[in-house]
C-alpha positions as CSV (number, residue, x, y, z in Angstrom):
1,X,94.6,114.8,44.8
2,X,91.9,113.2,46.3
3,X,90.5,113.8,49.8
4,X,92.3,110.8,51.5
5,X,95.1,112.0,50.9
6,X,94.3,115.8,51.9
7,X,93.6,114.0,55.2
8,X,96.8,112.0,55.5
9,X,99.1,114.2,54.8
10,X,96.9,116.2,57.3
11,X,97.2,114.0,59.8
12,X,101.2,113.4,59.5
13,X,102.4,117.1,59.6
14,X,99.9,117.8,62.6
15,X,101.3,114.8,63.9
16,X,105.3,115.9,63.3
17,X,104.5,119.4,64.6
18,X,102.9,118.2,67.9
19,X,106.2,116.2,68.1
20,X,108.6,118.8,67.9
21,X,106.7,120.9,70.3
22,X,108.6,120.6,73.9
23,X,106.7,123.7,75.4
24,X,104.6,123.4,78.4
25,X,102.7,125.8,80.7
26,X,104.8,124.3,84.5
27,X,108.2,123.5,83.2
28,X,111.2,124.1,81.0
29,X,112.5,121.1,78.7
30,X,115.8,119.9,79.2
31,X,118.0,118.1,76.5
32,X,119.5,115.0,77.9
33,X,122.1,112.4,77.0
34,X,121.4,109.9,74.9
35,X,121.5,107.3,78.2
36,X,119.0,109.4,80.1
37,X,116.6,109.9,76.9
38,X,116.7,105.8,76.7
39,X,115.5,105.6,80.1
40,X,112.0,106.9,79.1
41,X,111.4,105.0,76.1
42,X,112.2,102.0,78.2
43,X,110.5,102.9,81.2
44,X,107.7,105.1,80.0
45,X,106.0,105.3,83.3
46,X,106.6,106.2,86.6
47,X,106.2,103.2,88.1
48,X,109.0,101.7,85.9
49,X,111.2,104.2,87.4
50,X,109.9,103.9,91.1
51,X,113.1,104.1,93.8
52,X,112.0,103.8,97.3
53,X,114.3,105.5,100.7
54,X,113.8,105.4,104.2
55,X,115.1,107.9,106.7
56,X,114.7,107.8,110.8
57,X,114.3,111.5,112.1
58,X,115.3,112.2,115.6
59,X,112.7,114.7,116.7
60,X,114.0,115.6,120.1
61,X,114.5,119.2,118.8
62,X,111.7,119.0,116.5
63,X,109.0,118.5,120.0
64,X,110.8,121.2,122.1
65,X,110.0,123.3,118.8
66,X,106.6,122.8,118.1
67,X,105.8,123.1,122.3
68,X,106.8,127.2,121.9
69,X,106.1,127.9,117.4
70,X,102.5,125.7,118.2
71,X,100.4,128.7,120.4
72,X,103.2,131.2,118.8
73,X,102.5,131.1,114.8
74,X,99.9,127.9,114.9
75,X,102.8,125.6,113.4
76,X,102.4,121.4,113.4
77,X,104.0,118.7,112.2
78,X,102.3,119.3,108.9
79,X,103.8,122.6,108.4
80,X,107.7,122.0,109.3
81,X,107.1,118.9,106.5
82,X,106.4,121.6,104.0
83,X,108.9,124.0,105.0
84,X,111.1,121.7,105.0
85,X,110.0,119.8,101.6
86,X,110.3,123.7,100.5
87,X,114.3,123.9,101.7
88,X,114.8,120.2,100.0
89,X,114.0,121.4,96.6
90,X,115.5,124.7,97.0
91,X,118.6,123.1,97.6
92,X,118.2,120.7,95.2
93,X,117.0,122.2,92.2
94,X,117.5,119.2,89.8
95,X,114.9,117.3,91.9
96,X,112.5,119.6,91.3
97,X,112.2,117.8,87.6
98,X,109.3,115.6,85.9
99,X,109.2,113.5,82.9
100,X,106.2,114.1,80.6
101,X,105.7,112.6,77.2
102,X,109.0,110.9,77.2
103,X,110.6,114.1,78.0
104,X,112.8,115.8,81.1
105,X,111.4,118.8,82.2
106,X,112.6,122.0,85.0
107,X,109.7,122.7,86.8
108,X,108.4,126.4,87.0
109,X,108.6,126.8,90.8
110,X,108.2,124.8,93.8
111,X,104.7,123.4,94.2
112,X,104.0,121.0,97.2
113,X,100.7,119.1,98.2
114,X,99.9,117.1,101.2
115,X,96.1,115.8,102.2
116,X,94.0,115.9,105.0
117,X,91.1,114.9,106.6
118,X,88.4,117.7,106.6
119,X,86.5,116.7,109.3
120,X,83.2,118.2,110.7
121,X,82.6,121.8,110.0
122,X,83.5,124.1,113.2
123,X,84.8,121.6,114.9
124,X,89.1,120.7,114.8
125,X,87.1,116.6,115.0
126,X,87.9,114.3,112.2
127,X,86.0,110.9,111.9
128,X,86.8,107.6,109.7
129,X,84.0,108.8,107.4
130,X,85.3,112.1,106.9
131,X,86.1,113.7,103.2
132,X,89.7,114.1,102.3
133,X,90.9,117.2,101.3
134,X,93.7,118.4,99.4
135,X,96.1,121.5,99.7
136,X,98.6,122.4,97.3
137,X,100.3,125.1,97.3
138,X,103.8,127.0,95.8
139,X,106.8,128.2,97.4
140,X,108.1,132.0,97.5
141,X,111.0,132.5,97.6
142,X,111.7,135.1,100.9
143,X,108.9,134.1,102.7
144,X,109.5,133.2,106.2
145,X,107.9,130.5,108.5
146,X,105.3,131.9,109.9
147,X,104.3,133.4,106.6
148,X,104.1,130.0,105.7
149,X,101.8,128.7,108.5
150,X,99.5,131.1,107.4
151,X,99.0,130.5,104.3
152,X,98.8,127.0,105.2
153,X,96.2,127.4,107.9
154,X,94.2,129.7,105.8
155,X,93.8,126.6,103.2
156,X,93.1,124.4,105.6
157,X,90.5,126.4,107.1
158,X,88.6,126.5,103.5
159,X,88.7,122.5,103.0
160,X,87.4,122.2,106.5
161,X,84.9,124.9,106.3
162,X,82.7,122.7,103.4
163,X,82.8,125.5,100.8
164,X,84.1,123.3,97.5
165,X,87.8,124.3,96.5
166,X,88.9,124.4,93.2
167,X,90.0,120.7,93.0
168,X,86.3,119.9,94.0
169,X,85.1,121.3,91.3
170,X,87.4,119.8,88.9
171,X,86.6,116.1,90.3
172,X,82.8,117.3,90.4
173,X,82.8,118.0,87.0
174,X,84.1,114.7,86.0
175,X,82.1,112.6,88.4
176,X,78.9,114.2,86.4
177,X,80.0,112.6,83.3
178,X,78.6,108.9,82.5
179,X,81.2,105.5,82.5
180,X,81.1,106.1,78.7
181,X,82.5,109.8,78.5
182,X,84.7,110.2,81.6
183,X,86.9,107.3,81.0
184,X,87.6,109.0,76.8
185,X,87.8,112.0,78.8
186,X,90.4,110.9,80.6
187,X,92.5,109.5,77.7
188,X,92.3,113.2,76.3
189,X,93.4,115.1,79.2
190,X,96.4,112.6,79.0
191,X,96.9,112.8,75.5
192,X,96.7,116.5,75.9
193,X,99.3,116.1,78.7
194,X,101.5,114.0,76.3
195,X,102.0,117.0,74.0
196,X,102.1,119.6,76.7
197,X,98.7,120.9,76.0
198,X,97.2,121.4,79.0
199,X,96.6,124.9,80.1
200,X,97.8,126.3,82.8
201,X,94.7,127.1,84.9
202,X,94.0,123.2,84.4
203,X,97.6,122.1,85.8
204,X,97.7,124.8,88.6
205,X,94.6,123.7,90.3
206,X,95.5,119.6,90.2
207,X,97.0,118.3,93.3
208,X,99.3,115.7,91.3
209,X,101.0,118.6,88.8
210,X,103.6,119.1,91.9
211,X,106.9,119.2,92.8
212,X,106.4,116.4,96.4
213,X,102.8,115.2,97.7
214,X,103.1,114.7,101.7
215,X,100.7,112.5,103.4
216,X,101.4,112.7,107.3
217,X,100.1,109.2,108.5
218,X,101.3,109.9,111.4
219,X,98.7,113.1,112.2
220,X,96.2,109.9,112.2
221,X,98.1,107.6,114.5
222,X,99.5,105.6,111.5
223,X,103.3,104.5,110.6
224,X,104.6,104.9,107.4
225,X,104.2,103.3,104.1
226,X,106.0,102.8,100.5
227,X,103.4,104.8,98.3
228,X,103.1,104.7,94.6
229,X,103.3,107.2,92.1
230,X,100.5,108.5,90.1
231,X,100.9,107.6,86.3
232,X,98.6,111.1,86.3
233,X,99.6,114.2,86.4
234,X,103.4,115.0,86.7
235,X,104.3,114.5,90.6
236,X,107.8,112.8,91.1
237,X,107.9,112.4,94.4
238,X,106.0,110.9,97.0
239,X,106.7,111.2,100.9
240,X,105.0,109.8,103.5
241,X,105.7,110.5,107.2
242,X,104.8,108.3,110.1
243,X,103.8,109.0,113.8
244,X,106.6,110.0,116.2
245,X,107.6,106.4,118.8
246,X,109.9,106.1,121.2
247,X,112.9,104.1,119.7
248,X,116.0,102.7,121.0
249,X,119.2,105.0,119.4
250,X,122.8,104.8,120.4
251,X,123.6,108.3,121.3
252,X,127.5,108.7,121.6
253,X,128.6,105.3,123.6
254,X,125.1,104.4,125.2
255,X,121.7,104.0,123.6
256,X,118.8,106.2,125.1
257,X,115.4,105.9,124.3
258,X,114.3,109.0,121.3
259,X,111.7,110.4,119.6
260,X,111.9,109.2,116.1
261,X,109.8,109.9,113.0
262,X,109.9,107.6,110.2
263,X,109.7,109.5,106.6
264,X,109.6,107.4,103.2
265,X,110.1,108.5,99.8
266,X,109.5,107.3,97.0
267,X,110.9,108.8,93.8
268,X,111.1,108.5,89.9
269,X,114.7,107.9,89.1
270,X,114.4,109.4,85.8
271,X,114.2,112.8,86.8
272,X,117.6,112.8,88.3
273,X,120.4,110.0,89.5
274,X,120.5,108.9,92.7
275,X,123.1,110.8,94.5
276,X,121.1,114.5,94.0
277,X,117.9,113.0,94.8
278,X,119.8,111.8,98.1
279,X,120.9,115.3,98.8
280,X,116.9,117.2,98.4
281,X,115.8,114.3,100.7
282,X,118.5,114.4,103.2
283,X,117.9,118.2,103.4
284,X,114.3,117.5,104.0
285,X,115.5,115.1,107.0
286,X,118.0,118.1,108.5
287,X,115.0,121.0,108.6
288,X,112.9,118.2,110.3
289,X,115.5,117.4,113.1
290,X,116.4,121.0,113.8
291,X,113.6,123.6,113.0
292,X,114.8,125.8,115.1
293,X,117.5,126.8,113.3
294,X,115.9,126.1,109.4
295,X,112.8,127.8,109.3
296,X,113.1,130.2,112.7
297,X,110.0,131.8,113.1
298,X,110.4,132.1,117.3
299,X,111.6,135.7,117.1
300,X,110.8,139.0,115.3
301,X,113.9,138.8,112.8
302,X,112.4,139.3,109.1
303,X,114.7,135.9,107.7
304,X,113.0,133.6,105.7
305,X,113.2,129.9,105.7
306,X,117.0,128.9,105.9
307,X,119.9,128.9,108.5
308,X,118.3,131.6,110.7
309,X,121.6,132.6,112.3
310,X,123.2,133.1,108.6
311,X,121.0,135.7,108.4
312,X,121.8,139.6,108.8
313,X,119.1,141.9,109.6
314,X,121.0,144.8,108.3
315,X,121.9,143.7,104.8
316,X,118.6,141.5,104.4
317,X,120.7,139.1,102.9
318,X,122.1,135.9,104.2
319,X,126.1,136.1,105.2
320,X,126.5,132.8,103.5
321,X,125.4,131.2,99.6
322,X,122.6,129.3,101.5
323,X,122.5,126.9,98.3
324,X,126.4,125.8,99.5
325,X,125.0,124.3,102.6
C-alpha cells in the first residue's frame, strides 16, 4: 500500500471520528427531531436564525428601588439587568442552549456578559475615547443580590483600574500576530470550535461563549438598538437596554406619564421555538419592573435571588417550586 493511501484513509477515519464526537468543555449535546436538526443545515449561522423582540419596562418600582439598594449594596441599573438575565434563564432552562457545529447543545451553567466603558483610572469619568471593557461572569445558584453586586463591582473595579484582564490578554495576543497568521488563526480556533475542541480555559475567559451579552445604552444616554449576533463564539442571545423616558401609558382608565425602559432582544431561533424563549425574556422584563420583590437584597434575610417573600428563613428553602412561577 503505498503512502497516499496511508494518508487517505488517514485522513477519512480522523475525519469520521471528529464527526461522531458531540463532547464539548460548556455544554451537553442534545438529540433533536429531525425538523429541528434541518434547521442548522439550512441555516448554519446565527444570523440565519436571528429573531428580534421588543419589550417596554415600566420602571416606577425599579427607581424607588435603586434610590434605597444604590448607597445600600452599590446596585445600578447594570446590576438588576443581570440579576434579572440570571432569573430569566433559570426559569427558562431551554434558553440557556447554543448551536455549535450544526449541533444543539445544554449549556454548563449560566454565564452572562455585558460591556462597559472603562473610563479614567480613579476616577468614576468615562470619555468618548475611553477603552471598552468586558465582564462576564456565571451565576450560582443561592447567591443573593447583594452577593451579586459585589462580585459585579469587584470586576468592574479591575477593568477600570487599567491592570489587563484575562480577555485583554487573549485579544493582545492575537493583535501581535501579522494580517497573514491571525486571520488562519482565526479559521482554526473556529474549526476547533466546529468539533468541540476548544478547551475549557479558552472558552471560559471569551466574552461571546455565554449564555446573554447585555449592553446598557442607556448607562450612556443612548436608546435602544436591534444588535446582531456574533457568528463567533456561542452567545445566543443579545439584549440591549435603552435609557429610562418619560412615556405616555394608560394606567387603568387614564394615561399618566411613566418611566419606561426599552429592552431588545435578539435571539437565535434555533436554540429553542418561540414560545419558551418568550417566557426567559418575559421573566427578565418582570425582575426589571419589580426588584423589590425578585432579587430583595433591602433587608438582612439570607434569600437569594427569587420571590423574596416565598422565602422561609427557618427552612432555608423557598415555600413554593420557584421554577413554577
Amino acid at each position: 500500500m503505498s503512502w497516499a493511501w496511508i494518508l487517505f484513509i488517514a485522513v477519512v477515519v480522523t475525519w469520521l471520528l471528529l464527526e461522531a464526537r458531540t463532547g464539548r468543555a460548556d455544554g451537553r449535546y442534545l438529540p433533536v427531531a429531525p425538523v429541528r436538526r434541518m434547521m442548522f443545515v439550512i441555516m448554519p449561522r446565527r444570523v440565519d436564525g436571528v429573531t428580534y423582540y421588543e419589550a417596554k419596562v415600566d420602571c416606577t418600582k425599579l427607581l424607588a428601588y435603586l434610590e434605597e439598594a444604590g448607597p445600600a449594596i452599590g446596585a445600578k441599573v447594570n446590576h438588576v439587568l443581570v440579576g434579572a438575565a440570571y432569573i430569566g434563564f433559570s426559569s427558562t432552562p431551554r434558553m440557556n442552549r447554543f448551536v455549535a457545529g450544526r449541533r444543539l447543545y445544554q449549556r454548563d451553567g449560566i454565564w452572562l456578559s455585558f460591556s462597559m466603558k472603562r473610563g479614567v483610572p480613579g476616577t468614576d469619568k468615562f470619555s468618548r475615547d475611553a477603552r471598552l471593557g468586558t465582564v462576564k461572569l456565571q451565576g450560582e445558584d443561592g447567591e443573593t443580590f447583594p452577593q451579586l453586586c459585589k462580585r459585579i463591582n469587584g470586576d468592574v473595579k479591575l477593568n477600570r483600574s487599567g491592570k489587563k484582564t484575562a480577555a485583554d490578554k487573549e485579544f493582545q495576543l492575537f493583535d501581535m500576530l501579522p494580517r497573514a497568521v491571525l486571520e488562519p488563526a482565526a479559521h482554526l480556533i473556529r474549526w476547533l470550535d466546529y468539533f468541540g475542541l476548544l478547551p475549557g480555559f479558552f472558552i471560559k475567559g471569551d466574552p461571546l461563549f455565554t449564555s446573554m451579552y447585555i449592553a446598557n445604552l442607556g448607562s450612556i444616554g443612548m436608546g435602544p438598538v436591534y444588535h446582531h449576533l456574533f457568528e463567533y463564539g456561542t452567545c445566543p442571545v443579545f439584549m440591549c437596554v435603552g435609557d429610562i423616558r418619560s412615556e405616555a401609558t394608560v394606567v387603568g382608565d387614564t394615561v399618566e406619564p411613566r418611566p419606561i425602559m426599552r429592552l431588545r432582544f435578539s435571539f437565535d431561533e434555533r436554540i429553542a421555538d418561540g414560545i419558551n424563549t418568550r417566557f426567559g425574556m418575559e421573566a427578565i422584563c418582570r425582575v426589571v419592573a419589580d426588584p423589590a420583590r425578585w432579587l430583595g437584597g433591602l433587608d438582612d434575610s439570607p434569600a437569594p435571588m427569587w420571590p423574596h417573600e416565598d422565602w422561609d428563613d427557618e427552612t432555608g428553602r423557598y415555600r413554593i417550586d420557584r421554577l413554577s412561577r
